[in-house]
PyMOL commands that place a pseudoatom at each C-alpha (Angstrom):
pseudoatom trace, name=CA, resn=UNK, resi=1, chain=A, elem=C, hetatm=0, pos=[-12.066, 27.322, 33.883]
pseudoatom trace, name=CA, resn=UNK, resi=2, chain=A, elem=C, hetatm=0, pos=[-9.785, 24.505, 32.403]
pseudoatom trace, name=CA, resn=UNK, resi=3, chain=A, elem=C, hetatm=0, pos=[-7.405, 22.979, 34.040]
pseudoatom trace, name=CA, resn=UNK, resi=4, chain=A, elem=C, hetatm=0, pos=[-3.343, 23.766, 33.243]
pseudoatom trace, name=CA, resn=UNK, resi=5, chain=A, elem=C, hetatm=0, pos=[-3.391, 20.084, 32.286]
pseudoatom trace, name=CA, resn=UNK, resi=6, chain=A, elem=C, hetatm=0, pos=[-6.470, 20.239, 29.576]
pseudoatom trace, name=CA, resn=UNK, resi=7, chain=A, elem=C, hetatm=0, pos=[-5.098, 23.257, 28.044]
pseudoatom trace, name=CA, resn=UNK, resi=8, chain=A, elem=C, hetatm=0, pos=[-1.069, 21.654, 27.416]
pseudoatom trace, name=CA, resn=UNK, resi=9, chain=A, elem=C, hetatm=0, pos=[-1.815, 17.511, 27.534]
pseudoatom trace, name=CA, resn=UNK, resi=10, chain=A, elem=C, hetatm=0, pos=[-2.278, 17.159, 23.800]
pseudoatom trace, name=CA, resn=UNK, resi=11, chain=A, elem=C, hetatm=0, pos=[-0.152, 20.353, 22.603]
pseudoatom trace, name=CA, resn=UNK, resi=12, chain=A, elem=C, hetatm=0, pos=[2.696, 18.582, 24.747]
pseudoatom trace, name=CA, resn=UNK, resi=13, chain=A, elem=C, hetatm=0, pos=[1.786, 15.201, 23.138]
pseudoatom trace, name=CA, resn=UNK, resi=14, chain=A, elem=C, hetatm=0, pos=[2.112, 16.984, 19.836]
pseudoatom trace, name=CA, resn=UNK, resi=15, chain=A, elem=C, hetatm=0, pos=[5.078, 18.250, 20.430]
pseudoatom trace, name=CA, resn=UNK, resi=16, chain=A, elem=C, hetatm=0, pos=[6.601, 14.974, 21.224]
pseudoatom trace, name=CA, resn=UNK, resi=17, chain=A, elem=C, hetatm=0, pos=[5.198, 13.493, 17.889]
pseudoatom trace, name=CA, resn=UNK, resi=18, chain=A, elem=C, hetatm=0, pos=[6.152, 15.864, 15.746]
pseudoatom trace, name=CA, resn=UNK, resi=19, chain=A, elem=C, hetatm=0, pos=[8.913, 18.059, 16.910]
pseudoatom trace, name=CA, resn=UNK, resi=20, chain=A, elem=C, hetatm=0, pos=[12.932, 18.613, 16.874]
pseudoatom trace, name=CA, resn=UNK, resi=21, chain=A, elem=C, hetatm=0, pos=[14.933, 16.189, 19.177]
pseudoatom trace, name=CA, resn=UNK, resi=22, chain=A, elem=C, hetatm=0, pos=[15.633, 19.056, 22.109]
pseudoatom trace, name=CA, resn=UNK, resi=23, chain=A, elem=C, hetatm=0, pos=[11.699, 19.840, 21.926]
pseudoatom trace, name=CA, resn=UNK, resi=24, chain=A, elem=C, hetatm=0, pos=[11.073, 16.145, 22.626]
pseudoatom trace, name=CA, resn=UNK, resi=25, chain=A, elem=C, hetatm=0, pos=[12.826, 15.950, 25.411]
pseudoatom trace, name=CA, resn=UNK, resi=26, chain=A, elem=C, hetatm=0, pos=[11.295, 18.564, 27.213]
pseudoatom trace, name=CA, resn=UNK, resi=27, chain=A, elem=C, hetatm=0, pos=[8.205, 17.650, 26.369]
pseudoatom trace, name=CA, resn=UNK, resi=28, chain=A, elem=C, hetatm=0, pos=[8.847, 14.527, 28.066]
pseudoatom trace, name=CA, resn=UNK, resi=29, chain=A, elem=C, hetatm=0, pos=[9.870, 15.754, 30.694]
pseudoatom trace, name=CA, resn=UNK, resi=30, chain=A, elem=C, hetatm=0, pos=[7.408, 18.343, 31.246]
pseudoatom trace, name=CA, resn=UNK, resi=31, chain=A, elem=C, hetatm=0, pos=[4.548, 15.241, 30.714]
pseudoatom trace, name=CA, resn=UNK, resi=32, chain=A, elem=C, hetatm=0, pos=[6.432, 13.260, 33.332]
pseudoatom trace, name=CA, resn=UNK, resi=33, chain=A, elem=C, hetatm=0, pos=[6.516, 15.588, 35.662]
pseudoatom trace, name=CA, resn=UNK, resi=34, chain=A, elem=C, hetatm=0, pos=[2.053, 16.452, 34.969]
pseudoatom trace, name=CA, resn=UNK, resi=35, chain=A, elem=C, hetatm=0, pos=[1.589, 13.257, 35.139]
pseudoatom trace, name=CA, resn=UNK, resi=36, chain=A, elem=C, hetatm=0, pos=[3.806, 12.927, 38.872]
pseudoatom trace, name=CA, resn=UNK, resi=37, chain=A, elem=C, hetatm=0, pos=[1.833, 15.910, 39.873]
pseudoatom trace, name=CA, resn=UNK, resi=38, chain=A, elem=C, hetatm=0, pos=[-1.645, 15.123, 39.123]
pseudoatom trace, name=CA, resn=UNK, resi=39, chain=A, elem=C, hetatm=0, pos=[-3.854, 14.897, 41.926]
pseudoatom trace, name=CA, resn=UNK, resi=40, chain=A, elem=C, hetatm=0, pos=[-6.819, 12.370, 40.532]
pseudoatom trace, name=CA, resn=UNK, resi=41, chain=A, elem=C, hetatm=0, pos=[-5.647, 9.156, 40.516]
pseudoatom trace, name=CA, resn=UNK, resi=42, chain=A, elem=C, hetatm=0, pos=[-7.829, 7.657, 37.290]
pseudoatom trace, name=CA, resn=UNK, resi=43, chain=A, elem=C, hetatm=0, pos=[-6.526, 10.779, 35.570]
pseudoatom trace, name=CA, resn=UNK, resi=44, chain=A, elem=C, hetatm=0, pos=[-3.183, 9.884, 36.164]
pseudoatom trace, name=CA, resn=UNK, resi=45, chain=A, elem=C, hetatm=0, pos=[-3.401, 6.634, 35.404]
pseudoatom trace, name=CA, resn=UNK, resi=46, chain=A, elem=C, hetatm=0, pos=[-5.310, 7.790, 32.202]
pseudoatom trace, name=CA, resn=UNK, resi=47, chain=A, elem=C, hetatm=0, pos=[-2.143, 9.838, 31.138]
pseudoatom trace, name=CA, resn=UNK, resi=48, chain=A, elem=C, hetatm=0, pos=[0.273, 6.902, 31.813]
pseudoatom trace, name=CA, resn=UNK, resi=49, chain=A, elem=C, hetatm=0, pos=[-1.981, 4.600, 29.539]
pseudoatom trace, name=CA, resn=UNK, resi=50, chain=A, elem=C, hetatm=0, pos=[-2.241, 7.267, 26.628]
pseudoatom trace, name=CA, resn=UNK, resi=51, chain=A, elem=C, hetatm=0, pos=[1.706, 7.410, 26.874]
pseudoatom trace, name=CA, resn=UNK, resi=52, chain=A, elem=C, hetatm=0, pos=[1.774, 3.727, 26.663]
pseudoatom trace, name=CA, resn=UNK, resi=53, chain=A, elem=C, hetatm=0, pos=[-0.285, 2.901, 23.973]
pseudoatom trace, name=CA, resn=UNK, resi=54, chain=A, elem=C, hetatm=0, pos=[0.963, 6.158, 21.678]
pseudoatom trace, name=CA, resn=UNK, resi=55, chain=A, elem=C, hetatm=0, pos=[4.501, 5.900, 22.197]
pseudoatom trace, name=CA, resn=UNK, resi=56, chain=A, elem=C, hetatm=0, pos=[5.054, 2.503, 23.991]
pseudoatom trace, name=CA, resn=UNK, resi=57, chain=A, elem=C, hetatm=0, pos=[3.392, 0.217, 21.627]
pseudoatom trace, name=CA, resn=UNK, resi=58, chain=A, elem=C, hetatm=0, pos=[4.136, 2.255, 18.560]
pseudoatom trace, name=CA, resn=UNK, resi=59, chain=A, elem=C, hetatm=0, pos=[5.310, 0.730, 15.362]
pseudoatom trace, name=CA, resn=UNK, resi=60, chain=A, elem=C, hetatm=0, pos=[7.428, 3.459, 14.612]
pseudoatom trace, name=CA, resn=UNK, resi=61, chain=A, elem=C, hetatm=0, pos=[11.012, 3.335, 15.991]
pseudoatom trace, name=CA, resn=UNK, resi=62, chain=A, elem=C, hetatm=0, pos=[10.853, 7.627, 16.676]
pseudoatom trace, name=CA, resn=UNK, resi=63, chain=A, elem=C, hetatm=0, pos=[7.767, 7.114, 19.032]
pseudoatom trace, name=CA, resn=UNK, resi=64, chain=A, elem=C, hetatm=0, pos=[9.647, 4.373, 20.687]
pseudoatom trace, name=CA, resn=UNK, resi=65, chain=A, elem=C, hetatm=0, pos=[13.015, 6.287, 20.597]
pseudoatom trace, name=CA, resn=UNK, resi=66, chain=A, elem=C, hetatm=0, pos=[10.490, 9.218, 22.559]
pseudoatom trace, name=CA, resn=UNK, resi=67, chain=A, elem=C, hetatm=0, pos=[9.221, 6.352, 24.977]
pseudoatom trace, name=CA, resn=UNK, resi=68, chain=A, elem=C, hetatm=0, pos=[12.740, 6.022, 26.088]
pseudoatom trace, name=CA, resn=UNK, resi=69, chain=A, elem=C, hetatm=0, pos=[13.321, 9.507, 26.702]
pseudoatom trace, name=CA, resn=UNK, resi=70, chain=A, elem=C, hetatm=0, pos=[10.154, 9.428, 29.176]
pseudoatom trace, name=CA, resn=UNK, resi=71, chain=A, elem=C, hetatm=0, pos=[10.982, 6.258, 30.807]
pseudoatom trace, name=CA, resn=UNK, resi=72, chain=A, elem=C, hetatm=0, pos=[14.043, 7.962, 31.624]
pseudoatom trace, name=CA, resn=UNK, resi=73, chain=A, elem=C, hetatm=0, pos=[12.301, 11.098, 33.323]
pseudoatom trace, name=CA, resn=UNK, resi=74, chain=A, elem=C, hetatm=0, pos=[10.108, 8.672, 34.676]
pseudoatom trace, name=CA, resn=UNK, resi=75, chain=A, elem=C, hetatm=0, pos=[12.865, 6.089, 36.784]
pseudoatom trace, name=CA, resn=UNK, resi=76, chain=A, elem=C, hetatm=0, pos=[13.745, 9.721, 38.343]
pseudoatom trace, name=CA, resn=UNK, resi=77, chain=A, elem=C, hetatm=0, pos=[10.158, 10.729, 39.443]
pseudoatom trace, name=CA, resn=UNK, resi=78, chain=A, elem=C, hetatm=0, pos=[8.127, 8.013, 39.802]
pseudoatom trace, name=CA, resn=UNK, resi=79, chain=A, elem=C, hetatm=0, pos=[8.278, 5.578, 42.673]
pseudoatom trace, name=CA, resn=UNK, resi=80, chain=A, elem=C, hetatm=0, pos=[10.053, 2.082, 42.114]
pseudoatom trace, name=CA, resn=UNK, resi=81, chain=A, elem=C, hetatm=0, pos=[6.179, 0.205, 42.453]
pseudoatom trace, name=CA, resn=UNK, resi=82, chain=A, elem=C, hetatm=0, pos=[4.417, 2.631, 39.769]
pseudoatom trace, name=CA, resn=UNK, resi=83, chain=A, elem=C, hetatm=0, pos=[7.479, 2.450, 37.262]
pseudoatom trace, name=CA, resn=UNK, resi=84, chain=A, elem=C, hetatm=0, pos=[7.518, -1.565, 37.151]
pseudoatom trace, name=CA, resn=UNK, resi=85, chain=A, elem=C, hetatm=0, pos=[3.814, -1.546, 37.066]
pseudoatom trace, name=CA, resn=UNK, resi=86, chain=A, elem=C, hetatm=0, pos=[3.813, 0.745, 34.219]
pseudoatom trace, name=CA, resn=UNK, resi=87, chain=A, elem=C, hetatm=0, pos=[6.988, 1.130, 32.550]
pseudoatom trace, name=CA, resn=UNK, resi=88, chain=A, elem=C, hetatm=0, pos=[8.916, -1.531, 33.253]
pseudoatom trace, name=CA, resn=UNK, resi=89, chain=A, elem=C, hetatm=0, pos=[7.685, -5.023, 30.547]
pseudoatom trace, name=CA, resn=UNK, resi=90, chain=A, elem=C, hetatm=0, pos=[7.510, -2.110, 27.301]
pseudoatom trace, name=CA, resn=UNK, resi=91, chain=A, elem=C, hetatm=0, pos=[10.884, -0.335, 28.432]
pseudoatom trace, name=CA, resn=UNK, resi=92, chain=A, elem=C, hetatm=0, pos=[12.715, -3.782, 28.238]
for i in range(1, 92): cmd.bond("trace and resi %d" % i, "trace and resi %d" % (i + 1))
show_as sticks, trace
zoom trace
């Protein structure tokens, strides 16, 4: 049986790409908080990487604009160490 995580990951991610401002932002959120609650570590650190490189590193000024909105959700839930490590150089 799938996981709750391999069924919503990429409709979430979706959702963040393509959809209306207030769907954005709960899609961040609700990523942020998979991504706090996931139990593997390489999994986890899998996610934050996709985020990264898809909306992080984008060329498009949306993607980034959707970045910020995580990296907001993400100062809240993640611990000070993991959000420098991984948030931090692309949020400045």
């Amino acid at each position: 049986m799938p996981e709750f995580y391999d069924l919503y990951w990429d409709k979430l991610m979706d959702t963040m790409k393509k959809g209306n401002y207030e769907l954005k932002e709960i899609a961040t959120y609700c990523l942020c908080k998979m991504i706090v609650f996931q139990y593997s570590a390489q999994r986890r650190q899998e996610q934050i990487q996709q985020i990264v490189d898809e909306l992080g590193a984008s060329t498009s000024c949306l993607l980034r604009k959707v970045f910020v909105f995580f990296v907001q959700w993400a100062a809240v839930d993640f611990s000070r160490h993991a959000f420098k490590e991984n948030f931090w150089d692309l949020y400045l």
